[in-house]
C-alpha positions in Angstrom: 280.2 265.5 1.7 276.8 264.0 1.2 275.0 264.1 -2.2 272.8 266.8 -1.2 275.7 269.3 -0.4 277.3 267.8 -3.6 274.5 269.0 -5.7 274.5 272.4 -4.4 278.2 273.1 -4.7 278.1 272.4 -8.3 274.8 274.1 -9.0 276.1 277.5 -7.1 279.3 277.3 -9.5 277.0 276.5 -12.9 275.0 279.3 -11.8 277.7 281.3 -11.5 279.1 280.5 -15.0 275.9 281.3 -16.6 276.1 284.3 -15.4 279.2 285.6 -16.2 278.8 283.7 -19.8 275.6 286.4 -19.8 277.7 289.9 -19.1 280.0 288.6 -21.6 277.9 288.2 -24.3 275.6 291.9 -22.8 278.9 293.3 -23.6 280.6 292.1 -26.8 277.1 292.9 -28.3 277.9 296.3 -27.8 279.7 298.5 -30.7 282.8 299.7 -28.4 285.1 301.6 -31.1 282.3 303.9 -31.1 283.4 305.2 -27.8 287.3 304.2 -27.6 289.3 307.1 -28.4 292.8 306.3 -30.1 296.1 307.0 -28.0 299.5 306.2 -29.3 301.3 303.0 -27.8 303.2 303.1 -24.7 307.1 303.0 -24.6 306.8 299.1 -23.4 304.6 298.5 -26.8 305.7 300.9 -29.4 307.9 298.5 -30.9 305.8 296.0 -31.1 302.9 298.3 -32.8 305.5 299.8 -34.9 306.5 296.5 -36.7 302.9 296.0 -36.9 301.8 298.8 -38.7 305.0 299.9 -40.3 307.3 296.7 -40.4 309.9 298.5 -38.6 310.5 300.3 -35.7 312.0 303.6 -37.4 309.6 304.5 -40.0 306.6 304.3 -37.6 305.5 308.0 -36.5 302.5 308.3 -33.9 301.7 312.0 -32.7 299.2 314.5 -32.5 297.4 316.3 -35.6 296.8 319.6 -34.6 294.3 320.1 -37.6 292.4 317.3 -36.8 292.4 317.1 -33.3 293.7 313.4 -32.7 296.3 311.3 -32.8 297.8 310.0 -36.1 299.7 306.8 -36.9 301.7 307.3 -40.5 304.8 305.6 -41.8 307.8 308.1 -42.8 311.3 306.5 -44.0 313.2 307.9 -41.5 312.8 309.4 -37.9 312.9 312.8 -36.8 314.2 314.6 -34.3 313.9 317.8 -32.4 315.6 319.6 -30.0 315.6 318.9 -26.1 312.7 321.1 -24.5 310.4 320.2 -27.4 308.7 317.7 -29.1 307.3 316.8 -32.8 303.2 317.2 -33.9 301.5 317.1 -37.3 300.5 321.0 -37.9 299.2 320.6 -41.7 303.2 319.0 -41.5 305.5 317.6 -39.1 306.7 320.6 -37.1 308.6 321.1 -33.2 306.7 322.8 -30.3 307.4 323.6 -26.7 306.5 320.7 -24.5 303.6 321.5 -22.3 304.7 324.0 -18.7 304.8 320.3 -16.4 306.2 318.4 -19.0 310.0 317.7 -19.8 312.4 316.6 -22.3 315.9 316.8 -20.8 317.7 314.8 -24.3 316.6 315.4 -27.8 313.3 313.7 -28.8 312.8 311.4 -31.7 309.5 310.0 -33.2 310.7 306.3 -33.6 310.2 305.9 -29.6 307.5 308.1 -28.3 304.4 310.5 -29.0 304.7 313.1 -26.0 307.7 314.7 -24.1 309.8 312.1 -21.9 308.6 313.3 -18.0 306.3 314.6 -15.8 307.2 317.7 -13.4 307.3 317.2 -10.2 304.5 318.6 -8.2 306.7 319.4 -5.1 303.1 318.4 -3.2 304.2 316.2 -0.3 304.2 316.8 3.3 305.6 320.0 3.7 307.0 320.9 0.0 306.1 324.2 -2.0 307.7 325.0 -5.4 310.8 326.8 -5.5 311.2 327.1 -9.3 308.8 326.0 -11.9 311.9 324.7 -14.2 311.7 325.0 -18.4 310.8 322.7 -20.9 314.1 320.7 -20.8 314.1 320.5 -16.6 312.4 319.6 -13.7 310.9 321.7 -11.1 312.5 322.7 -7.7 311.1 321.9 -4.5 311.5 323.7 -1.0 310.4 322.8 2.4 308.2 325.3 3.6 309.8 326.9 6.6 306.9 329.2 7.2 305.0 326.1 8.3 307.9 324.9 10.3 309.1 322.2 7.7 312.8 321.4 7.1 314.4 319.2 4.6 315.3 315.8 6.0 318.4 315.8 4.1 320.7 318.6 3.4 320.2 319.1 -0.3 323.2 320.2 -2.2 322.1 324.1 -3.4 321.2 324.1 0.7 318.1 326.7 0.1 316.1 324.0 -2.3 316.6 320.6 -4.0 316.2 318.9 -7.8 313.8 316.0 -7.4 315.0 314.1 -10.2 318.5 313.9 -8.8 317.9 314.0 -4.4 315.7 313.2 -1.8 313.0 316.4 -1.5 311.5 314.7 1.7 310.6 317.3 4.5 309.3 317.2 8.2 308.1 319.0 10.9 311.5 321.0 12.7 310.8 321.5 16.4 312.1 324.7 17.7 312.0 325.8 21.4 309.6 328.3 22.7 310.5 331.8 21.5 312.6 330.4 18.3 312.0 330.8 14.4 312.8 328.4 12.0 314.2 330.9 9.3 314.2 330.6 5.4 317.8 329.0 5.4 316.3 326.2 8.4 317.6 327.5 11.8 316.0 328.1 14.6 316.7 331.7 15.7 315.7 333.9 18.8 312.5 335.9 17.7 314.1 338.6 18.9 317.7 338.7 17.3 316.6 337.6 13.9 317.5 340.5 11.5 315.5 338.9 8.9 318.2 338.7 6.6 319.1 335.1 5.0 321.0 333.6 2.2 317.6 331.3 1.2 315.0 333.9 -0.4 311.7 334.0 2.1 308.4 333.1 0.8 306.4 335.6 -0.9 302.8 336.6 0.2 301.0 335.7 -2.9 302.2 331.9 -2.6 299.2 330.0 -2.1 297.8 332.5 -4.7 300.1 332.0 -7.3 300.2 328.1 -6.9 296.4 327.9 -6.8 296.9 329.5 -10.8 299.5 327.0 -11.7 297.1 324.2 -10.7 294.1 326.2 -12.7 296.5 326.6 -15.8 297.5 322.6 -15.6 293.6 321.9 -14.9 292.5 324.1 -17.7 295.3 323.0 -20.6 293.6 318.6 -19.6 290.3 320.1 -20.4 291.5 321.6 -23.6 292.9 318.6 -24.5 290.2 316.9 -23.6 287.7 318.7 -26.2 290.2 318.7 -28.6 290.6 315.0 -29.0 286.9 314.1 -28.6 284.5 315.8 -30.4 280.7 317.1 -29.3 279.1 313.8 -30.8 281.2 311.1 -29.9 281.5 312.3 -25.8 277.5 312.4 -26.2 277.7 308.8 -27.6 280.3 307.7 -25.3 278.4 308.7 -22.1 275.1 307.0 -23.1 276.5 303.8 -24.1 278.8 304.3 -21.1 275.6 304.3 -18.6 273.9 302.0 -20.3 277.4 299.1 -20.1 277.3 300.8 -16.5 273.5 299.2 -15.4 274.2 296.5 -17.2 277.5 296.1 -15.4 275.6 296.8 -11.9 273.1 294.4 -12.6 275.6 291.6 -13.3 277.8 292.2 -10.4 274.7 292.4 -7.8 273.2 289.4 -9.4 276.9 287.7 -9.3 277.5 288.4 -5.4 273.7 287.6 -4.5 275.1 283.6 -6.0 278.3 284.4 -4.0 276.6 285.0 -0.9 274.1 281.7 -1.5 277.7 280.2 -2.0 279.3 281.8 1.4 276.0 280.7 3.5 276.1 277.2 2.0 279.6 277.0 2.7 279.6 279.2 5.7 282.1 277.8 9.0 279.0 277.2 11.5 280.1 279.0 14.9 279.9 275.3 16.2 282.5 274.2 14.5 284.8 276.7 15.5 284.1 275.9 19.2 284.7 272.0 18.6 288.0 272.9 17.0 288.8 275.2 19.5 287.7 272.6 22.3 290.1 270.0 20.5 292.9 272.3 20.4 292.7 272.8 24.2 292.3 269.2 25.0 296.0 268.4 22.7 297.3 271.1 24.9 296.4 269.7 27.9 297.6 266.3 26.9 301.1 268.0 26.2 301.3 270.2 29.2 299.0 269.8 31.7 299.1 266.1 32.9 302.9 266.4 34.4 302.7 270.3 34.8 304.5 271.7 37.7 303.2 274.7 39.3 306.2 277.6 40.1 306.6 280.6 41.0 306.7 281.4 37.7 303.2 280.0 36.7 302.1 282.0 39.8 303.0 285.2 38.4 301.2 284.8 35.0 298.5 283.5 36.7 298.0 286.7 39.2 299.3 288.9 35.5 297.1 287.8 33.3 294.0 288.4 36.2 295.1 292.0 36.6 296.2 292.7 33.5 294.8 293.0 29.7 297.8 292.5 27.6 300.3 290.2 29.3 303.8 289.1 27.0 305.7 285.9 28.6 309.3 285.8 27.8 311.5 282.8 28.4 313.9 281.0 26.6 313.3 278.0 24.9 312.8 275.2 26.8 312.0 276.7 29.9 308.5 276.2 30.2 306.9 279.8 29.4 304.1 277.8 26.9 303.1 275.1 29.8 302.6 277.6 32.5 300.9 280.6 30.0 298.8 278.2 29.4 298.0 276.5 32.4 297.4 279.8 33.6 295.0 281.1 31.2 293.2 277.7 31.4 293.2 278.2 35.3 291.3 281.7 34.5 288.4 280.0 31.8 287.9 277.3 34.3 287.5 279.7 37.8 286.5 282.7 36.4 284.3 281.7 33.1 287.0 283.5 30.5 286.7 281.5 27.0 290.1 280.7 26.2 291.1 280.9 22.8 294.5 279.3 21.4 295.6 280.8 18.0 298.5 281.4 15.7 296.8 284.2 13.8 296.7 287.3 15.2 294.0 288.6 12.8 291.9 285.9 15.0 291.7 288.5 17.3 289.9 290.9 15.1 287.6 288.2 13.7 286.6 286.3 16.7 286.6 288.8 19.5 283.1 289.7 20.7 281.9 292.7 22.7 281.1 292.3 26.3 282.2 288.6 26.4 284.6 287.6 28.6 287.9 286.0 26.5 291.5 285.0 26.5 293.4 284.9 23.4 296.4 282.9 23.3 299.4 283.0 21.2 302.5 281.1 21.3 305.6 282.6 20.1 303.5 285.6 18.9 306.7 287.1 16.7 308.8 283.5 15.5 309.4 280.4 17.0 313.0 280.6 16.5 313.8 283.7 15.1 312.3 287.1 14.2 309.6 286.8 11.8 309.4 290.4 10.1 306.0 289.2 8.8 304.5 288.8 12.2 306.3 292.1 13.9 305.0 294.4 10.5 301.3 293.2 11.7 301.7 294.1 14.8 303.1 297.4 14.4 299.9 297.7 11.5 297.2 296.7 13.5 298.1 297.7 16.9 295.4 300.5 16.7 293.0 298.0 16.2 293.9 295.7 18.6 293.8 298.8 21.2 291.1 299.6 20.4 289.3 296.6 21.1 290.9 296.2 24.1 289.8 299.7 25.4 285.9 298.6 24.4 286.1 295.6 25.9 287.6 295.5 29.6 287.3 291.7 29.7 289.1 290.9 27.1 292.7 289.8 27.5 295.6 288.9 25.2 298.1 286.7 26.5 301.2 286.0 24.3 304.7 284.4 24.8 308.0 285.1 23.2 311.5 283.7 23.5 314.1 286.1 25.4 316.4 286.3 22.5 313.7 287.8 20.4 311.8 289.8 22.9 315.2 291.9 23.6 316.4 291.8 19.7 313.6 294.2 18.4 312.0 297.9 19.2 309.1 297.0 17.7 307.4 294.4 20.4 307.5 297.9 22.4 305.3 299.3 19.8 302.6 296.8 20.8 302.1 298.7 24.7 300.8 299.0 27.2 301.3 295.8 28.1 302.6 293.3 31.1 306.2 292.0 30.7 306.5 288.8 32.9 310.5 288.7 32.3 311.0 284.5 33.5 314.5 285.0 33.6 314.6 287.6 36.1 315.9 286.2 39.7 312.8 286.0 41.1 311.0 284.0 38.4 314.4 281.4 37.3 313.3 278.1 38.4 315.2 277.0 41.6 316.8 273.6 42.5 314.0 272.4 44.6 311.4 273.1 41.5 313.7 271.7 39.2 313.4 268.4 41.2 310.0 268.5 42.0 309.9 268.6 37.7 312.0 265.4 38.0 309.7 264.0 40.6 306.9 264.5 38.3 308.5 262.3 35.2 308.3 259.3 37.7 312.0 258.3 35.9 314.2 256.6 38.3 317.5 257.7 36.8 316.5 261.1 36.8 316.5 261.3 40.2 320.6 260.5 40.4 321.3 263.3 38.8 323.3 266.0 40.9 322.7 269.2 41.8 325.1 271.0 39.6 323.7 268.9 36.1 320.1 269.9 37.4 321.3 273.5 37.3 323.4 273.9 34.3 321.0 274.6 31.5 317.4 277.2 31.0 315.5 274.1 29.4 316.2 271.7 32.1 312.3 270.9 31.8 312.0 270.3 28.2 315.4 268.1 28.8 313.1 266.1 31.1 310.2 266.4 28.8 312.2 264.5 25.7 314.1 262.0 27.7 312.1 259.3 26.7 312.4 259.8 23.3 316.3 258.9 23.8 316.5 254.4 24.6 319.4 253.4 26.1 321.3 256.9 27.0 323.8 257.8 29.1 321.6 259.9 31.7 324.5 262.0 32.8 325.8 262.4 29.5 322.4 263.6 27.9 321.7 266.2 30.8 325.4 267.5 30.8 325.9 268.0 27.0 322.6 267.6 25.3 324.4 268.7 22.2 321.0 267.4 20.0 319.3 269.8 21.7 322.1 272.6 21.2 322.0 271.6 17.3 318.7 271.7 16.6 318.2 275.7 18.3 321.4 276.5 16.3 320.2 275.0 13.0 317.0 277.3 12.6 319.5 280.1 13.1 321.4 279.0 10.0 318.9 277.9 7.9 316.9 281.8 8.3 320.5 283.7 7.8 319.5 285.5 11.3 322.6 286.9 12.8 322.1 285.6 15.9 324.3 282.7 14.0 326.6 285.0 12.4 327.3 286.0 16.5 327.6 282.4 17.6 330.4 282.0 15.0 332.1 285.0 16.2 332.3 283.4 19.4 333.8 280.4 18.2 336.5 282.1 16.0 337.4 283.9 19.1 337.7 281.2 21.9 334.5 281.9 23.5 336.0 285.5 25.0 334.8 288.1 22.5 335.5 291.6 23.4 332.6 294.5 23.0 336.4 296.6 22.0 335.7 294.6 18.6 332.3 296.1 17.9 333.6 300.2 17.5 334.8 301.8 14.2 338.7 301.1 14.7 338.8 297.4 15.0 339.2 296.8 11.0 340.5 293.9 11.5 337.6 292.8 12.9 335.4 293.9 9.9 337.6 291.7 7.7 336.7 288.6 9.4 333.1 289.5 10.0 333.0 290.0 6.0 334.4 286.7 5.2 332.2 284.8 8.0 329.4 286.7 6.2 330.2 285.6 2.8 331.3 282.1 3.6 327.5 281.4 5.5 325.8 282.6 2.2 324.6 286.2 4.0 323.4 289.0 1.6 324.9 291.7 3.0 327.5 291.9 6.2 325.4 292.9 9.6 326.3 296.1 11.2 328.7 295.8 13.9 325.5 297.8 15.7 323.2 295.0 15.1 325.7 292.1 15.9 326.3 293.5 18.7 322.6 293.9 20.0 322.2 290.0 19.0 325.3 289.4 22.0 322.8 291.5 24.3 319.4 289.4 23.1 321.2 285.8 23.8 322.3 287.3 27.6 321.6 284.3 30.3 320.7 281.7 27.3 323.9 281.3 25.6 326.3 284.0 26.8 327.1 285.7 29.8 327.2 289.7 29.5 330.5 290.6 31.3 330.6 293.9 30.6 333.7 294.4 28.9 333.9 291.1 26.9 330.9 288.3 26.5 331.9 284.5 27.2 329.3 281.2 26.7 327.6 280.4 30.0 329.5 277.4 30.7 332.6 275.9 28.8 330.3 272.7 27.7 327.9 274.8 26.1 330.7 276.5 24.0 332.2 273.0 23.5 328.7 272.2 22.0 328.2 275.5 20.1 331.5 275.1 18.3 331.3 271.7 17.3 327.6 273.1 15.9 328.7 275.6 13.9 332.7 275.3 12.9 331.4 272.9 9.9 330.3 275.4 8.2 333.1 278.2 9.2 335.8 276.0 8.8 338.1 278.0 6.5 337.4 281.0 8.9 338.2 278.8 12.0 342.0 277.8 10.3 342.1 281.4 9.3 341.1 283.9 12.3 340.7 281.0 14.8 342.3 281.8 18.2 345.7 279.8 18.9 344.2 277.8 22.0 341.4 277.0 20.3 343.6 275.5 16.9 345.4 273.6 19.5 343.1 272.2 21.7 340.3 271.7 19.3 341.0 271.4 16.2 342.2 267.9 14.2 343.1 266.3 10.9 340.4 263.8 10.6 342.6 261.4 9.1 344.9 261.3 11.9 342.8 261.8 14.9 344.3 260.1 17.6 342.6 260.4 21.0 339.9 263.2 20.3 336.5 264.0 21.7 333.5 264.1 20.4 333.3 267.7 20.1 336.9 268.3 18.9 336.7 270.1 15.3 337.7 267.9 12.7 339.9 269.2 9.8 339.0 266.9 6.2 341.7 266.0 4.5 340.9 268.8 1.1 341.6 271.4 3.7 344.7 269.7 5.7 347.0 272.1 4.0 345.4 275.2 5.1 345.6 273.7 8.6 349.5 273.4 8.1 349.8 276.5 7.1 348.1 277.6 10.3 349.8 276.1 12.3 353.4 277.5 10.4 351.8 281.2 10.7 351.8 280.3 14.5 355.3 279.2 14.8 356.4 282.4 12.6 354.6 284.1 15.6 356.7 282.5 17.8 354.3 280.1 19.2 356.0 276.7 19.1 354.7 276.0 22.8 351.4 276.3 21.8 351.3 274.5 18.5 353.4 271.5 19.6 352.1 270.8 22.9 348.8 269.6 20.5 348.2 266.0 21.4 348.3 265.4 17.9 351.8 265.7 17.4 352.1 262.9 19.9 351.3 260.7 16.6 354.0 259.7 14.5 351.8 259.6 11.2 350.4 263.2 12.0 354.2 264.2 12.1 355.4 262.7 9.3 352.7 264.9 7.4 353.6 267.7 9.0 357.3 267.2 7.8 356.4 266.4 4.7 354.6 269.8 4.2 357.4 272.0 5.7 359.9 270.1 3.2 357.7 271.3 0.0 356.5 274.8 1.6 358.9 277.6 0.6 358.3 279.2 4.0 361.4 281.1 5.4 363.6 280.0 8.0 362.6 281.0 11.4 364.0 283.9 13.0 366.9 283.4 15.2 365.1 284.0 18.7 362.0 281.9 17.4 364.3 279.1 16.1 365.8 278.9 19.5 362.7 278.9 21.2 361.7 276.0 18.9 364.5 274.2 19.4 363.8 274.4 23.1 360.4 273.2 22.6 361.0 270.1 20.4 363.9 268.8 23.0 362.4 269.2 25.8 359.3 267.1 24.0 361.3 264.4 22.6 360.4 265.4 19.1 363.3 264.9 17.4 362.2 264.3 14.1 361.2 267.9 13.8 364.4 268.9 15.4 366.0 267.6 12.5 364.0 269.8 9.5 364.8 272.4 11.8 368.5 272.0 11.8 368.3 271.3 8.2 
């Protein structure tokens, strides 16, 4: 900042000091308890003012003197009471009255806590709500839809015919009936025609509207009596001419105050210049990042002819893919042939800032509702402003709005439909899924020797194949095989976001792993309980709030379709058995005591393994720490006891004499039971034919 800019910043904000310094003194001049009228404390201060006045919260007594028309703060000994239905005032003494006709005091009332009776009555005014009953001075009013208008309640209330606000839900809406039907007082919709006009709910009378039009009169009239009764003739005259007069002075200050604000804002102001420059240099990263090495598909073709026909166009892709590269490209393509000024942004209120009438403009936003998963913040803005954003769309037929959006999100919430009309250019459909020969015209493009060796069936295994290609370079010295066949970096990082947010999309990758990588859609109605007990303890053990819905799970299974999992109707599976290897060695960390616990059998053996005593084990085998290697024996006991000695011995870690000396160890000192006679023989079987005869022996023992 030069010195000149320097020097006008900090004369705007002296300016604006002085001036506020100048209202404050205008107003402290003036002799306010002239026009401040007294009311007794609120619940939140009484005791405070009561130790204040009176030293202690009892004795202090604030209520209304009849005689003198105010309220009165005295100091009494002790506190009294009245019955529920009234309240206490000073009437030459301290004397019970009704509470007013929409006020109520359901408990007794007592002076040491308030000046006025506990609540307000409802004013059964929302949509569709009349008043049923006007209640007393120790209850609440009733409320009714009003049927005659064709409004129902939206939940049943317990009396059916109305509803206590205080104690349910009073909400109402409209009740479609079909042509020829009447909704009736008691809510159904009856043939016009075979309606007797009889019902157990009383029907509206006539006079309704009449008779609530006098209730609001009576309430209207008994504040205006109040009114004159606590403020005498001379101090409202007083009161309103100091009032107008704080009032100019008060108007004066504020316009003086925004005219500095607005010498502020225009010295300050974001020249339109510099918003192109940034925009220019946001373009020119992006084309560094994408552009240079881009490949042009079949799917960059479709955006491309999409985004030319259409005004609102929504890529979705999974990550990885390339759905940012070729939206972009495309909408570049457009501002460079056809004179469209591209626009990148991450705020969608940029759109309502920036667009201009009758100018031709792309805006362009990259993961439009969360990079990695949902953002609630995004979708409520959409689903506020979507009116708005219509609307300039309808007023300006060259304006476009191109957005892109992982898979898993697009299909994981109702609301993105909220946002229509708009183009869905689905990249995962079978035309648009990028096919061997572009996948190695994207290798070709790298210029990477090694890349080119790969095969055809590594080329084709994973969705972000191109951002595989993309970050290979950032990996020295790798096995190239090995990093396109289990890119498990890449598989942990995705997997991680979905942790860190508590989205369920995690809680449904865990789920797979506890159940082999076959789970079941069976598991997902009422009667699998068993079911809901794991889901709870998976939900408690990865910190979640509150258990998902089976409902929602469920739909997260459907959303990660053709990324993670394969949709087979009756059961969902991983897409390949690496990726499941990667996923599970992701995400059983943190599920680990769910994994020993609910873990299928063939995954315990084949997987899982005491780190301690590992043995030959792959890198994506699930290690057991040594704080938990007693839950794993006992695992592994509860599968014998199921008569599973095949599948818990033919482990390749009880090929290790150290693992089974443990293992003995444990049975000695467990007081588990001996096995049952057909199991036992089964066992004994098993640990023969395996050569195992150390455990042969605690068997026979």
């Amino acid at each position: 900042m030069n010195p000149f800019d320097l020097f006008r910043s900090m004369s705007c904000i002296i300016f604006i000091m002085h001036l506020l310094l100048l209202v404050h003194l205008g107003l402290a001049s003036f002799p306010l308890h002239l026009c401040i009228e007294f009311f007794c404390p609120s619940t939140s201060q009484w005791f405070k003012r009561a130790q204040i006045t009176c030293d202690f919260a009892d004795k202090y007594y604030c209520l209304y003197d009849d005689n003198n028309r105010k309220y009165t703060e005295i100091c009494q000994d002790t506190p009294t009471f009245d019955s529920a239905g009234h309240k206490v005032v000073i009437v030459g003494g301290i004397q019970g009255v009704d509470c007013e006709h929409d006020i109520y005091q359901p408990f007794k009332y007592w002076t040491n806590g308030s000046s006025t009776c506990a609540f307000k009555k409802t004013p059964c005014n929302a949509e569709g709500q009349i008043i049923y009953e006007n209640g007393t001075t120790k209850t609440d009013r009733q409320c009714r839809c009003d049927y005659s208008r064709g409004y129902d309640f939206i939940k049943k209330p317990k009396s059916y015919c109305y509803c206590e606000p205080s104690k349910e839900d009073c909400s109402c809406y409209q009740k479609q009936c079909s042509y020829g039907f009447v909704l009736t007082p008691d809510y159904c919709c009856v043939n016009l025609s075979n309606w007797s006009m009889k019902s157990t709910c009383s029907m509206i009378p006539d006079n309704l509207d009449r008779d609530n039009k006098r209730l609001s009169m009576q309430i209207s009239k008994r504040d205006d009596e109040k009114g004159i009764q606590s403020s005498p003739m001379p101090s409202i005259i007083l009161s309103i001419i100091i009032g107008l007069v704080m009032i100019m002075i008060f108007v004066t200050a504020l316009l003086t105050i925004l005219i500095g604000m607005e010498i502020i804002c225009q010295s300050h102001k974001v020249n339109p210049k510099d918003i192109t420059e940034l925009q220019k240099k946001r373009k020119d990263e992006w084309k560094r990042e994408f552009c240079n090495e881009f490949v042009k598909t079949s799917a960059y073709s479709e955006i491309l002819v999409s985004i030319r026909n259409e005004q609102c166009v929504i890529v979705s892709g999974p990550a990885g893919f390339g759905k940012s590269s070729s939206t972009f490209c495309a909408a570049l393509n457009l501002e460079e042939t056809e004179k469209f000024d591209l626009w990148i942004i991450s705020d969608p209120g940029d759109i309502l800032k920036y667009s201009l009438p009758d100018t031709k403009q792309i805006f362009f936003i990259d993961d439009a509702f969360g990079k990695y998963t949902v953002s609630q913040t995004k979708i409520s803005w959409w689903s506020e402003h979507r009116c708005f954003i219509k609307d300039i769309l309808k007023e300006n037929k060259d304006l476009k709005l191109v957005m892109t959006c992982r898979s898993y999100i697009y299909h994981s919430e109702n609301t993105i439909e909220r946002i229509k009309p708009f183009c869905h250019v689905n990249l995962l459909s079978e035309q648009l899924k990028l096919t061997i020969s572009e996948r190695r015209t994207i290798v070709e493009s790298y210029k990477e020797e090694k890349l080119k060796s790969l095969s055809d069936d590594v080329v084709m295994l994973y969705n972000f194949f191109p951002s595989l290609c993309s970050r290979y370079h950032e990996v020295p010295n790798n096995d190239t095989v090995e990093y396109f066949t289990f890119p498990v970096n890449y598989i942990a990082e995705e997997v991680e976001h979905f942790r860190i947010a508590f989205d369920p999309f995690y809680l449904a990758l865990a789920v797979l792993v506890i159940y082999g990588n076959i789970v079941h859609t069976e598991l997902f109605k009422f009667k699998a309980t068993d079911f809901d007990g794991i889901l709870k303890h998976l939900s408690n053990t990865l910190g979640y709030k509150e258990k998902p819905s089976k409902k929602i799970l469920l739909s997260r299974f459907h959303a990660l379709k053709d990324f993670y999992v394969i949709d087979k109707t009756t059961w969902f599976e991983s897409l390949h058995e690496n990726l499941f290897l990667m996923i599970s060695h992701c995400i059983s960390p943190y599920i680990l005591p769910c994994v020993l616990l609910y873990g299928e059998s063939s995954l315990i053996k084949e997987r899982v393994r005491l780190e301690s005593h590992r043995g030959k084990i792959s890198k994506f085998d699930i290690l057991v720490p040594e704080n938990f290697a007693t839950v794993f024996f006992q695992r592994l006991v509860i599968d014998l006891e199921k008569g599973k000695p095949e599948i818990v011995f033919s482990s390749s870690q009880h090929t290790l004499p150290e693992f089974r000396r443990l293992f003995i160890t444990y049975l000695g000192n467990s007081s588990k039971k001996r096995l049952e006679e057909d199991k036992h023989q089964i066992a004994v079987h098993c640990f023969t034919k395996m050569g195992y005869n150390d455990y042969l022996r605690v068997l026979e023992d």
